[in-house]
N, C-alpha and C positions, 0 to 999 in steps of 0.2 A: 195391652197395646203392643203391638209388634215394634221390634227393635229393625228392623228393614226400613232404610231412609226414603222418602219418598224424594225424586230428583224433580226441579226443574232447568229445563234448558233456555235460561235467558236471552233474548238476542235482539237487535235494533229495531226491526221488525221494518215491513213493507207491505204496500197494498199490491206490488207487482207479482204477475202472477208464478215470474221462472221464480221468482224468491222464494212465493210460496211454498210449490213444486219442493226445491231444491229443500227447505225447512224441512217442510213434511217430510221426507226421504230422509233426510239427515235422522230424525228423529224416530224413524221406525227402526232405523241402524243399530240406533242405543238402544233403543227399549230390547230389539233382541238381543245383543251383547250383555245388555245387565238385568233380563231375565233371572228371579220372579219380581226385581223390584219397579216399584212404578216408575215412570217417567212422561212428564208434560212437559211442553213446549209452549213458553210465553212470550210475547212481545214489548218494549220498550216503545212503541209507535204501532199499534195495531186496530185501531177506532177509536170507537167510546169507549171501553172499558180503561181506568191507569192501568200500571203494570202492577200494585197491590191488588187495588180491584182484582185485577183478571187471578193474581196468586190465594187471595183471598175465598174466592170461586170454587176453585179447585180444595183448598184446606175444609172447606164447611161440606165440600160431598164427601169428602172421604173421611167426614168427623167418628162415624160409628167403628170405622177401620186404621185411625191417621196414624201414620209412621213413625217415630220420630228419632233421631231427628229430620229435619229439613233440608235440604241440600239446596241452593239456586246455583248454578255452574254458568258463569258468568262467557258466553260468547263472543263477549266482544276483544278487541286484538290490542287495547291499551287503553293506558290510565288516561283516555280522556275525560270532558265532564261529564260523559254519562256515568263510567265506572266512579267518579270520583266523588257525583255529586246525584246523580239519579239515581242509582242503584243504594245507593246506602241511606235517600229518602223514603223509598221502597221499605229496605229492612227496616226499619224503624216504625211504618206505620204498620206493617205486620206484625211486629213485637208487642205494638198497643195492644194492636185486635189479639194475639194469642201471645200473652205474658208467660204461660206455662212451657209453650213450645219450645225447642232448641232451634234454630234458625240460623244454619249457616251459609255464609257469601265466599263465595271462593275468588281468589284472584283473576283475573282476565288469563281467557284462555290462552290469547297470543304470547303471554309470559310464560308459557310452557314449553320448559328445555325440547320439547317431540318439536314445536313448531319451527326450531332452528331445524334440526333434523331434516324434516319437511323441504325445507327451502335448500336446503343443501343437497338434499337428494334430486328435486327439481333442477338446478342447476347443472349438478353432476350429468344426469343423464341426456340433459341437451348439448353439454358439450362435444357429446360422443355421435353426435348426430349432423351428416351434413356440413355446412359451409361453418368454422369455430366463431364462436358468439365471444363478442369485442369487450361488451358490458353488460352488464344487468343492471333495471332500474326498478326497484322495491318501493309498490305504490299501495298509498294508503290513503285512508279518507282525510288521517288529520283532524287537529282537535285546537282550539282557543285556548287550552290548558298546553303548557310547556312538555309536560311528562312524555305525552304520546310520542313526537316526535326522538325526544331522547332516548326513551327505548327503543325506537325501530334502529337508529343512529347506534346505538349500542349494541344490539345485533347483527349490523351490518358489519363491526367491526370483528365479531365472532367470528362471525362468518368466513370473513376476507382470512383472518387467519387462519382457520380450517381448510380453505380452499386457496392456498397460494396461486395466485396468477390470475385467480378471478375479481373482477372490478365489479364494484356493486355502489351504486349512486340511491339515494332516496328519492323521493317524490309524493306528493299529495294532493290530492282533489281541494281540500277546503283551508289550504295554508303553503305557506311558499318552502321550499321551491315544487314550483309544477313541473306538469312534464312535461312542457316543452321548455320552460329554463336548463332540466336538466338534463334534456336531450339537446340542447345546443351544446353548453356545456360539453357532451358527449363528443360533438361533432370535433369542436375545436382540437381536443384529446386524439382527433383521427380513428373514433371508435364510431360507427355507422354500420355496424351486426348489432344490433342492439335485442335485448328481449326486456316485456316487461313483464313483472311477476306482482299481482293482484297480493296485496296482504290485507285480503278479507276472503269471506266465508262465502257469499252465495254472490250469484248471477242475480240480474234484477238492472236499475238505471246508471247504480254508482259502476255497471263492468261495461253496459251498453255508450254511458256519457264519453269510460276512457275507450273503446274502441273506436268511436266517433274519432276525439281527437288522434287517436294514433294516424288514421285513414286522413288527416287532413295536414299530420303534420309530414305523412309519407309523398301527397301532395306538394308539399312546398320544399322537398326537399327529396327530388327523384334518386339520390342516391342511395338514399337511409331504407336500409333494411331495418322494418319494426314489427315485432310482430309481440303480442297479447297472450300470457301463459293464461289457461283457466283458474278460476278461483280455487282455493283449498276445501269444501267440503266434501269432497269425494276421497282426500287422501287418506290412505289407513292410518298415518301418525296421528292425524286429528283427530280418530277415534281413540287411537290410545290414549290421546291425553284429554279426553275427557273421561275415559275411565278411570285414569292414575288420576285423576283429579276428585273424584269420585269416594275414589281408595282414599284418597290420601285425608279427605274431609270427613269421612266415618271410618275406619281403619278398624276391620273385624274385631 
């Protein structure tokens, strides 16, 4: 049995098709970066198959060849109850199905020091551009579990110190405050250059839903400059830290 880990790249999944698009790409990205080792791409919400099923799929074709250990490289951006409570029901019914295998779960990607990086660097280079940005508002899906929001909150605060002078407010699709709480909020502060920075991975409905509102709250408020940074799978820090993640879970 080869000592080469065989990766999967976990991720929320979507029937939407930029999602797909944008997965798929993501994912030929790694497999060329960490050529000869394998790499699949599974979903957390992607039909009929669970997310074991669909990992379990992949383990029984490559049984004459399997890797081990295992790697699942967790793409999601915090400890909600996916990371918290799906992903580790997952591991577990794979441990049944293969008790011999080594099976490891990495931490949520967004916990990876590259993706402060990432967001600093995005920031950085918009300041230097054009008319100076007031605030930045760090949006995320949000989670029913406590965690998620405290890490993004706790990064913000990284942040803010890395970059003196720059104001960074939170925001969330599925939990408060929203964004347009914290672009009023914004308002009041006399900050109306605003930018907002996506703290997810792909295009698909949750980047379509906030562009909608951005364009409705631009509407109700003709003074507010808002404009929608793109999602992070394109940026090369995300791929490093799926590689040091990688590294860091098999370590030669």
């Amino acid at each position: 049995m080869s000592s080469t880990p065989l990766v999967f790249l976990v991720c929320h999944g979507s029937r939407d098709p930029e999602y797909q698009q944008a997965a798929a790409d993501l994912l030929a990205r790694v497999r060329q970066r960490l050529a000869p080792q394998a790499v699949e791409l599974v979903q957390l919400e992607s039909g009929s198959l669970s997310l074991g099923e669909q990992i379990h799929s992949h383990l029984a074709a490559q049984r004459p060849r399997l890797a081990s250990p295992v790697v699942l490289v967790s793409l999601f951006m915090g400890g909600g109850s996916h990371v918290e409570e799906d992903l580790p029901a997952a591991l577990e019914e794979l441990r049944a199905r293969w008790p011999r295998l080594k099976l490891l779960l990495t931490p949520p990607i967004g916990q990876h020091p590259a993706l402060l990086d990432l967001l600093a660097a995005r920031m950085v280079a918009a300041q230097h551009l054009g008319d100076p940005v007031h605030g930045w508002i760090l949006f995320g899906h949000g989670s029913r579990l406590p965690s998620f929001a405290a890490q993004l909150e706790a990064g913000i605060r990284v942040l803010e110190q890395r970059l003196p002078g720059i104001l960074i407010h939170p925001a969330f699709a599925a939990q408060p405050p929203t964004l347009e709480a914290t672009v009023i909020r914004c308002l009041r502060l006399s900050q109306y250059r605003l930018r907002v920075l996506p703290f997810f991975l792909f295009p698909g409905s949750l980047l379509r839903s906030l562009q909608d509102q951005v364009r409705q709250l631009r509407r109700q408020w003709p003074l507010l400059q808002l404009e929608v940074e793109p999602p992070l799978w394109r940026d090369p820090q995300l791929m490093q830290a799926i590689v040091e993640t990688v590294q860091m879970a098999c370590p030669s």
